[in-house]
C-alpha positions in Angstrom: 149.6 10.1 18.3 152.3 12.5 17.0 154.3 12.1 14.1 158.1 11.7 14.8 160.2 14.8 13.9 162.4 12.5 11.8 159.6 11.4 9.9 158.3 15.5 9.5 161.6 16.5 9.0 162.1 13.4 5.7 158.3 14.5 4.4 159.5 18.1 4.1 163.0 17.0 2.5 161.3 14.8 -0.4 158.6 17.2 -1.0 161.4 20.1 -0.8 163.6 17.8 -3.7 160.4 17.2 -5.8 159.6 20.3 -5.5 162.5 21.7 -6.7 163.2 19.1 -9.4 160.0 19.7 -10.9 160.4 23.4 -11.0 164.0 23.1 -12.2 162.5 21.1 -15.1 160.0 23.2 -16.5 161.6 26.7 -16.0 164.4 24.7 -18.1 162.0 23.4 -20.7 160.0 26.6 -21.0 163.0 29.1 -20.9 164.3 26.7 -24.2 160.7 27.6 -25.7 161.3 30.7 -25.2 164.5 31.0 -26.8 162.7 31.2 -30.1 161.8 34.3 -29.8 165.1 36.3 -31.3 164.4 39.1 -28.6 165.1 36.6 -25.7 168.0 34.7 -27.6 169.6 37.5 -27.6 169.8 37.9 -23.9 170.5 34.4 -23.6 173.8 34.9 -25.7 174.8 37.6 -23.4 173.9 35.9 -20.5 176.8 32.8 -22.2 178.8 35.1 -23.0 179.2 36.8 -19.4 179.7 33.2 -17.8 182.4 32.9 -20.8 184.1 36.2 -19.9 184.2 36.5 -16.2 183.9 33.0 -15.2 185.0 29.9 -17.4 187.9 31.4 -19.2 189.2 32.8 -15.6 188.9 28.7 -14.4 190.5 27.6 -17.5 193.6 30.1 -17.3 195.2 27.8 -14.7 198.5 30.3 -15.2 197.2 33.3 -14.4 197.8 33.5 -10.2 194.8 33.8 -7.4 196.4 36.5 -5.5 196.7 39.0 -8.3 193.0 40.6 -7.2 194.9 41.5 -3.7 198.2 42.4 -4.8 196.9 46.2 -4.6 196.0 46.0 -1.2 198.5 47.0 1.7 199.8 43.7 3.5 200.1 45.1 6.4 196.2 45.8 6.5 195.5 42.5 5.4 194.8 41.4 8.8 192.4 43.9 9.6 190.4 42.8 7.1 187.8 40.8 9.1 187.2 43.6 12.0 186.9 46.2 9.0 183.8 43.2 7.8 182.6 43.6 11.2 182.5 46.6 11.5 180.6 47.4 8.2 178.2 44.0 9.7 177.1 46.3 13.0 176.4 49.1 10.9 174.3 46.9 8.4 172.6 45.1 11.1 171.6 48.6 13.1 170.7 50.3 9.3 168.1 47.0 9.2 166.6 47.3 12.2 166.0 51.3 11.8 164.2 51.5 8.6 163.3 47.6 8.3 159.4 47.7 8.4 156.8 45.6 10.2 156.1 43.0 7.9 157.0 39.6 8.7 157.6 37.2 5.1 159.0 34.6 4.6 159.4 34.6 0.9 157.0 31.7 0.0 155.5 32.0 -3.8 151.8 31.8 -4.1 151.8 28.7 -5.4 153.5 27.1 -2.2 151.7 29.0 -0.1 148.3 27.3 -1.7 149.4 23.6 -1.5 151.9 24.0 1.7 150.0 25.6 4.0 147.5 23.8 4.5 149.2 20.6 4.3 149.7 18.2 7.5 153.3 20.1 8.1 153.9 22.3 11.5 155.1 25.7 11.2 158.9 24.6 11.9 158.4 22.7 9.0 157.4 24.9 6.5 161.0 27.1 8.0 162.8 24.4 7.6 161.7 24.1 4.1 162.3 27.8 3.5 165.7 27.4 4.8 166.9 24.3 2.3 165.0 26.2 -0.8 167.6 29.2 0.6 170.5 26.8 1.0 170.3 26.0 -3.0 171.4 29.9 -3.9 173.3 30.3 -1.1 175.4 27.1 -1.7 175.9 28.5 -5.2 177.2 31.4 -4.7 179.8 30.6 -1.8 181.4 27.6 -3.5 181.3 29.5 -6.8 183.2 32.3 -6.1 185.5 30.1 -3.5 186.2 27.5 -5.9 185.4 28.6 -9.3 187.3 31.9 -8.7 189.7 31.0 -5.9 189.1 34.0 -3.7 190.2 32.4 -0.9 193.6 31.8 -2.7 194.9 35.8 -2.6 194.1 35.9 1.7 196.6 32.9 1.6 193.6 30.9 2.4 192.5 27.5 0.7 189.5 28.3 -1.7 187.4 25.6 0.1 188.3 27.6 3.5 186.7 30.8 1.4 183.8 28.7 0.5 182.6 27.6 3.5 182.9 30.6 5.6 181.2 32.4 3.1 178.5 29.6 3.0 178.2 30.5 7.1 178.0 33.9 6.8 175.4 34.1 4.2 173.0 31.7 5.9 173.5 33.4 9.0 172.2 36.4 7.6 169.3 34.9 6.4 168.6 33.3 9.3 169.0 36.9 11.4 167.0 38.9 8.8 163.8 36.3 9.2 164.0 36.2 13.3 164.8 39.8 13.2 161.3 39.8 10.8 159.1 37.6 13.3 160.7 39.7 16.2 159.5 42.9 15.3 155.8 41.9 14.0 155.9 40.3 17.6 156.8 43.3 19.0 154.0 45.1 17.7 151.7 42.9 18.7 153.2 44.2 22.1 152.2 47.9 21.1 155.8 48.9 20.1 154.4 50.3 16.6 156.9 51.2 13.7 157.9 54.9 14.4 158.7 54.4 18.1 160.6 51.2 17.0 162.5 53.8 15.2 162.7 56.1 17.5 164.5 53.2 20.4 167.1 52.1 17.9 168.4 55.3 16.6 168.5 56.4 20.4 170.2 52.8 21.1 172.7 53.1 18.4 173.9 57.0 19.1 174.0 55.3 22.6 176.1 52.9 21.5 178.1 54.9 19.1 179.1 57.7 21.9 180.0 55.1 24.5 182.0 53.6 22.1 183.7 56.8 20.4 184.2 59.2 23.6 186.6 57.2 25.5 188.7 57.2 22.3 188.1 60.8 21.0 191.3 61.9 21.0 193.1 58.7 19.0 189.9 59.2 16.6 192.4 61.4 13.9 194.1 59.4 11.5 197.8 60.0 11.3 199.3 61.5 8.0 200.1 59.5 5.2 202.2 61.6 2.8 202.9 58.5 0.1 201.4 55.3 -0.4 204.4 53.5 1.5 203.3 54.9 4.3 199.7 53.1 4.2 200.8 51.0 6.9 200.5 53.2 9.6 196.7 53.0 9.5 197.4 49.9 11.1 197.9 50.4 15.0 195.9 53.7 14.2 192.8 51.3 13.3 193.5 48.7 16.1 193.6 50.9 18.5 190.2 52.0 18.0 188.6 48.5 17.5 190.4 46.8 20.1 189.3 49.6 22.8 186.1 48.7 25.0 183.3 48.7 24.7 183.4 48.2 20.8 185.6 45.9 20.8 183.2 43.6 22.7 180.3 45.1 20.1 182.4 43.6 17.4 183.5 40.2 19.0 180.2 38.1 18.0 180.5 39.8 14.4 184.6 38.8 14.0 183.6 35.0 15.0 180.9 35.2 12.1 183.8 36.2 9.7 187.0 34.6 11.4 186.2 31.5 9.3 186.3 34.0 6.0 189.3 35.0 6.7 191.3 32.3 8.0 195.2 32.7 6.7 195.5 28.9 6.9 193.9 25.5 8.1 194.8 25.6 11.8 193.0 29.2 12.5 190.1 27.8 10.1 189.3 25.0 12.1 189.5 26.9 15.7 187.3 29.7 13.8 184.4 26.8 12.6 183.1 25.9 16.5 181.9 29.0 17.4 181.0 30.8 13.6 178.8 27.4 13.8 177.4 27.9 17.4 176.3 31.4 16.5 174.3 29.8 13.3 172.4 27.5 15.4 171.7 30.3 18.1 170.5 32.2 14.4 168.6 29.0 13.4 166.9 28.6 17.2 166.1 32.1 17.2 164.1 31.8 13.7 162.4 29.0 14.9 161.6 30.5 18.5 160.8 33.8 16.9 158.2 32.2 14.2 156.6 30.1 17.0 156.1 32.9 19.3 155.0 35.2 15.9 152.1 32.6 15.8 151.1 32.2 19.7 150.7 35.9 19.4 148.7 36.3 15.7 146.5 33.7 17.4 146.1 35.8 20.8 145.4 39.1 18.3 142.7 37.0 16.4 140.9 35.8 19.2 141.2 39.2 21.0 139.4 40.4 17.4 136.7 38.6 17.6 136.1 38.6 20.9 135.9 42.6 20.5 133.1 41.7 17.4 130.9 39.8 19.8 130.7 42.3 22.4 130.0 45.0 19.3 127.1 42.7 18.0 125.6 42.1 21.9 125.8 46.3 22.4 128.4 46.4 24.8 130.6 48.3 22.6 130.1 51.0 19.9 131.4 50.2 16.9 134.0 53.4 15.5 133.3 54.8 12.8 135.3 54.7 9.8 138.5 56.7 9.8 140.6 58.5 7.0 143.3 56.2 5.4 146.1 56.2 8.0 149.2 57.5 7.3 148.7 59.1 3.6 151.4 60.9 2.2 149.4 63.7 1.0 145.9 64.7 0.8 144.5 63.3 -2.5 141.7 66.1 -4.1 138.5 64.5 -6.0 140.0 65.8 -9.4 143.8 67.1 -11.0 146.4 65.5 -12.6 146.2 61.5 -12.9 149.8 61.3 -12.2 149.1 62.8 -8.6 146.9 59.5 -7.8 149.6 57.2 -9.0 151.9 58.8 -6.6 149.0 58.8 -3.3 148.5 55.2 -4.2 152.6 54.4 -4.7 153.6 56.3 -1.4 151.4 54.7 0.5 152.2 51.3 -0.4 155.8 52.0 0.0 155.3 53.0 3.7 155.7 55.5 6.1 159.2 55.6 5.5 159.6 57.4 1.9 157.3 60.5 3.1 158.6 64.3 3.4 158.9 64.4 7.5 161.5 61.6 6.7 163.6 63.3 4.2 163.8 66.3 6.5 164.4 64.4 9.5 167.2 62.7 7.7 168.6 66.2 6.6 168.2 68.1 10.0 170.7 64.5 11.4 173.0 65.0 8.7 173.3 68.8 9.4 173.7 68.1 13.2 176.2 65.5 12.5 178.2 67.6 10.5 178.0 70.4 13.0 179.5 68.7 15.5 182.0 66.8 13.8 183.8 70.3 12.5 184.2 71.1 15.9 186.7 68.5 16.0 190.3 68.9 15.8 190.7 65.8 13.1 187.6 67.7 10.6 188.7 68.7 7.8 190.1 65.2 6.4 186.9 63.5 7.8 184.6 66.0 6.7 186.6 65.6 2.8 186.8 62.0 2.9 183.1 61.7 4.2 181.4 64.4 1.4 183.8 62.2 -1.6 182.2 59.1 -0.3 178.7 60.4 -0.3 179.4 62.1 -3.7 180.4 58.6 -5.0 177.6 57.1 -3.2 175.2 59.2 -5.1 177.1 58.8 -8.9 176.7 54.6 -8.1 173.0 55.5 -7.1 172.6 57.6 -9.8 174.0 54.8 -12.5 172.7 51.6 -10.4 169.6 52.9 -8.5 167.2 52.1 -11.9 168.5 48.7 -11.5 166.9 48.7 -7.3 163.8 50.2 -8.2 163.0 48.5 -11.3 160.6 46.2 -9.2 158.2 49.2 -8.6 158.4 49.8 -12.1 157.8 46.4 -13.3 154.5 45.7 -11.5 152.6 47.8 -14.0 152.5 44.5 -15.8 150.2 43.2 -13.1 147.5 46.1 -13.5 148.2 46.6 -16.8 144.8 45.4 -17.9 142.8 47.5 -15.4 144.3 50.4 -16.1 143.9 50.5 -19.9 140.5 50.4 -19.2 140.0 53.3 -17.6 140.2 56.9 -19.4 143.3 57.3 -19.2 146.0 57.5 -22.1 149.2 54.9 -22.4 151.4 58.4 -21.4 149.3 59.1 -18.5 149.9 55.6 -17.4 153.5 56.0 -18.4 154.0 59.3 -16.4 151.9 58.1 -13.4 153.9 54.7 -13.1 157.5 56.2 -13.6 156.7 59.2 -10.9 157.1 57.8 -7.7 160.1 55.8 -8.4 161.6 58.5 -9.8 160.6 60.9 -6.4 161.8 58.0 -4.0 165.2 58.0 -6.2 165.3 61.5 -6.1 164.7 61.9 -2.8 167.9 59.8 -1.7 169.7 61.0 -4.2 169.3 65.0 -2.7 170.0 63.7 0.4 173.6 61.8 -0.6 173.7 65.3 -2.3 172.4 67.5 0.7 175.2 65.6 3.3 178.1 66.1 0.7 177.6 69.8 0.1 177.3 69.8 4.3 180.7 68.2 4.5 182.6 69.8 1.7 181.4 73.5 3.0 182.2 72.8 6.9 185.6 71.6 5.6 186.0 74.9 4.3 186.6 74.3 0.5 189.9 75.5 -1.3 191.3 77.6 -3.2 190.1 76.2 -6.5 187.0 75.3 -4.7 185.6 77.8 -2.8 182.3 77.4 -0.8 180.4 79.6 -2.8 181.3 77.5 -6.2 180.6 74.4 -4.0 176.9 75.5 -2.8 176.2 76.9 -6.6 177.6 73.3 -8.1 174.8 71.6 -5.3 172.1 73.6 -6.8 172.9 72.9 -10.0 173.4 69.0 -9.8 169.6 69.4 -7.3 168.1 70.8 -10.8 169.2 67.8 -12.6 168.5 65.0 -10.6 164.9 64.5 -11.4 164.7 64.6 -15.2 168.0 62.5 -14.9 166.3 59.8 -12.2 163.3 59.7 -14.8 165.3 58.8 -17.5 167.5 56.3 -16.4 164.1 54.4 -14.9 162.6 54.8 -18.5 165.2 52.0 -19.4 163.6 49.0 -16.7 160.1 50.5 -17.7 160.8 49.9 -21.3 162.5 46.7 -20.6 159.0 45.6 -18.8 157.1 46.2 -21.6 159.1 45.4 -24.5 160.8 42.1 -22.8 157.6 41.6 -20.5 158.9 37.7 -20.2 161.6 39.4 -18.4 160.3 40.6 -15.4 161.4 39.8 -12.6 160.0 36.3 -11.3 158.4 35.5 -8.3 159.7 34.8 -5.2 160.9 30.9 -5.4 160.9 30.9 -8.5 164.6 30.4 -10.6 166.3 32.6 -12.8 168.0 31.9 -16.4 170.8 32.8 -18.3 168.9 34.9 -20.1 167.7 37.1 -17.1 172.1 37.8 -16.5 171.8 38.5 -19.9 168.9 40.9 -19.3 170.8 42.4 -16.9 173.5 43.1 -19.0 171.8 44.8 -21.7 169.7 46.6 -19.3 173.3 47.9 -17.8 174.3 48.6 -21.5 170.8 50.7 -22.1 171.4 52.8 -18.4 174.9 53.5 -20.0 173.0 54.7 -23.7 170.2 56.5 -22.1 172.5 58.8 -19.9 175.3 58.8 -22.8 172.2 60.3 -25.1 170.3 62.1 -22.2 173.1 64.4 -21.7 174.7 65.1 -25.0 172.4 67.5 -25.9 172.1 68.7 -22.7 176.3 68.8 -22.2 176.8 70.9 -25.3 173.8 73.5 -24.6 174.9 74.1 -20.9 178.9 74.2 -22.4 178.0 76.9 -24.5 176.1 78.4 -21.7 178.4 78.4 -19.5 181.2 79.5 -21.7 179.3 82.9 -22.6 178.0 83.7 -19.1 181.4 82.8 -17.5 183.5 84.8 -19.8 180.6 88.2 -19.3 179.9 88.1 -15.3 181.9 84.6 -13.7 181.8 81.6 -12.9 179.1 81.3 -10.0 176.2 83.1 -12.4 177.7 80.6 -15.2 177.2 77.6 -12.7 173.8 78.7 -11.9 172.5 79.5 -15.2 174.0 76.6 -17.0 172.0 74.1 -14.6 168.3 75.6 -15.6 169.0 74.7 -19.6 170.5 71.3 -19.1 167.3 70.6 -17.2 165.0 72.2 -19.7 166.7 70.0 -22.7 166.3 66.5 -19.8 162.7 67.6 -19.6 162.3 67.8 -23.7 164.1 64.2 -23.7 161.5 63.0 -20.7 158.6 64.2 -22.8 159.6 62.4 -26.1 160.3 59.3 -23.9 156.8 59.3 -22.5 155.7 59.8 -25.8 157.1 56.8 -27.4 156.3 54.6 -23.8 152.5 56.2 -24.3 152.5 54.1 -27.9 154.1 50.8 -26.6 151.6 51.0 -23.5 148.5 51.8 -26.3 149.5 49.0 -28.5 150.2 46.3 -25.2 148.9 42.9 -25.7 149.7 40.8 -22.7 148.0 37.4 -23.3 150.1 37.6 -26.5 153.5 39.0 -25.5 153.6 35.8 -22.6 153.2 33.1 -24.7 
């Protein structure tokens, strides 16, 4: 007889609250033990002092208005707010599908997945379980920023309006970023493998983005804006292009998502709530559907599997022998440098994504993309306002990337033990465990870098910038991002060895004050390490660059000057590794986790 779905649906509910309550208890009581140790007091007194800063004294300052944070934006944009949200959503949600791998995770710790799993509980169950454990941060986060910090308030919205259709968006995402999970490990069951995934979405979305943009070419340039006063004119500019078919009906699912978001008052929130809700139990059915269907076919793999191993042991089919390790990024020789391995083994386990055929594929699209848009009449502001963005794009990645890719970084706690007992040196480990970070980094970074320098040369440059300054600034900045990407990812690699109770925690699993605080400071020690990485290197290349610019000009002087600033980076990466070597050497992890 099978149990009711009320009654499966009230077992996973109270083990989901003990669960939780339990956890909740002992990451308080053992993150209090911890605060002993003056290292992690002091990140907990950041931590109370952020909340204090940005968050309690802004609650208690009941004088100080909730519109202020718009006051700089245009009013008469304000209402193209939620089709701009859109807009960026379609372009997420295609970027997610294109370079989203094959995996299909739910995010369950190992713990869970030992004493869940093979509990009496169906696989809807363990989703649903997933989803309330998701709900908890979620929940947070929307009522937190809509209530504590009235956002909602400066769109002329109530804060509880804010709150809630922030809380709907957020869990739909999750809910389309799992089914969109299961869908494509399904889908690969079906022989659509990752690469010619790939290759159908990018072909979809170009698709798309012609249909949408051809009909429309000629309203596509902006009109001019010669003061701020004018900003208003983007206005029927933008609706005009959003409102035209067929993107208009691309974006219509997206602006019911947000409508609730950005509701101006409680009459347009409630007609926005029917269908932002329908679409999240659509999301919710799909997950479920998705995950059922995920299992029917792992099941028909397995038994196809071992159907194929009986016919192999009865002689009806040979077995093929072994094969080279599929997709390797490089060929890996029996002996050279140790760091070499390190970056084999971290490539591969990245994916196929991060290899060279990538990077240049990505720069042979940006190239034809740029190609064609200066054939346009309305270049040369798109192509300027396009290479600024990237060029910002790549500063941020440059200041915030460490903080991304401080994951990869951090696992060298989990093999730290194994790989101090082979023959290798704490700054070979070092070296080996900070390189292919630092060429995944560097590889995005050239690229942001790469599409800039494409955009500000098609535009044609200026008179104080002409394209030959432009392409000998490119090289130069090229020179310097690797020592630079290095350095700035010595800072989480330090932090995971001199904090190691900091490390990031594993999935379920809660996070303390003292981890915002350990944010903070590492934020702080990016700021240092670039601050001291390139004063040295800022006053050789100025004197550099003054001699050699006053003697031939100021293209050798660009070109020249890059080469010593990345000699003096190097020096600076050396010492690092030296002093990371000696941490590594002296490691003692069953002591530094008590």
């Amino acid at each position: 007889m099978s149990t009711p779905a009320s009654t499966r649906f009230a077992a996973v509910a109270g083990a989901f609250f003990y669960l939780q309550a339990t956890s909740l208890y002992n990451n308080i009581r053992r993150r209090l033990q911890r605060l002993r140790q003056p290292k992690y007091l002091l990140g907990a007194l950041a931590g109370a002092a952020y909340m204090y800063a940005f968050v309690f004294r802004h609650f208690m300052d009941q004088a100080r208005s909730p519109a202020q944070a718009m006051q700089a934006f245009p009013s008469a944009l304000l209402p193209d707010l939620a089709a701009l949200v859109a807009l960026a959503l379609l372009l997420f949600l295609w970027l997610e599908w294109l370079f989203a791998g094959d995996g299909a995770e739910l995010g369950f710790s190992e713990t869970e997945i030992a004493f869940l799993f093979p509990a009496p509980l169906t696989r809807t169950a363990l989703i649903q379980y997933n989803l309330l454990r998701s709900q908890l941060l979620i929940f947070f986060s929307s009522f937190l920023l809509g209530l504590l910090f009235r956002r909602g308030s400066a769109m002329n919205g109530h804060p509880l309006q804010y709150a809630t259709g922030l809380w709907l968006l957020l869990s739909m995402g999750r809910l389309h970023l799992m089914a969109a999970s299961f869908t494509r490990e399904r889908l690969q069951h079906f022989g659509l493998s990752l690469w010619p995934r790939r290759l159908l979405v990018l072909l979809l979305g170009l698709s798309l983005a012609a249909a949408c943009l051809l009909p429309i070419r000629d309203a596509l340039m902006p009109p001019a804006i010669s003061s701020w006063s004018e900003i208003g004119k983007l206005h029927p500019w933008f609706r005009g292009i959003i409102d035209h078919a067929p993107l208009a009906w691309l974006l219509l699912p997206l602006q019911w998502a947000v409508a609730p978001l950005f509701a101006s008052d409680g009459s347009s929130f409630l007609r926005a709530l029917p269908a932002a809700f329908g679409l999240l139990m659509l999301h919710y059915l799909w997950a479920v559907r998705a995950q059922v269907s995920f299992e029917e076919g792992s099941i028909a793999h397995a038994k196809k599997r071992a159907l194929r191993r009986s016919a192999m042991r009865e002689g009806r089919l040979h077995e093929r022998a072994p094969s080279k390790p599929r997709n390797a990024p490089f060929t890996l020789h029996a002996s050279g440098m140790p760091a070499m391995a390190f970056l084999w083994k971290g490539l591969l386990g990245a994916g196929t994504l991060y290899r060279l055929r990538s990077w240049l594929l990505a720069c042979v699209i940006s190239f034809a993309v740029a190609q064609w848009a200066a054939l346009q009449p309305w270049s040369k502001p798109v192509l300027i306002a396009f290479g600024s963005g990237f060029l910002m794009i790549g500063v941020w990645g440059m200041l915030f990337g460490p903080m991304f890719m401080q994951r990869s970084v951090q696992r060298l706690l989990q093999t730290l033990d194994i790989l101090k007992a082979t023959p290798l040196g704490g700054r070979q480990i070092a070296l080996g465990e900070l390189i292919t970070p630092t060429v995944i980094m560097t590889g995005v970074l050239l690229w942001l870098l790469w599409t800039a320098t494409l955009c500000f040369l098609l535009a044609g440059g200026s008179a104080a910038f002409t394209p030959s300054m432009i392409g000998a600034a490119a090289v130069g900045l090229a020179l310097l991002v690797p020592p630079l990407c290095a350095l700035m990812l010595s800072v989480p690699f330090a932090g995971s060895v001199y904090f190691p109770a900091w490390l990031a925690p594993e999935k379920g699993a809660s996070r303390g004050v003292e981890v915002m605080g350990q944010r903070m400071i590492f934020m702080a020690g990016y700021i240092l390490a670039l601050m001291i990485a390139l004063l040295p290197a800022v006053l050789l290349a100025g004197l550099v660059f003054l001699l050699v610019n006053w003697l031939v000009g100021m293209v050798p002087a660009i070109l020249l000057t890059a080469p010593c600033a990345a000699v003096v980076l190097g020096l600076e990466l050396r010492l690092v590794l030296g002093v990371l070597g000696r941490r590594i050497d002296a490691f003692d992890l069953s002591q530094e986790l008590r």
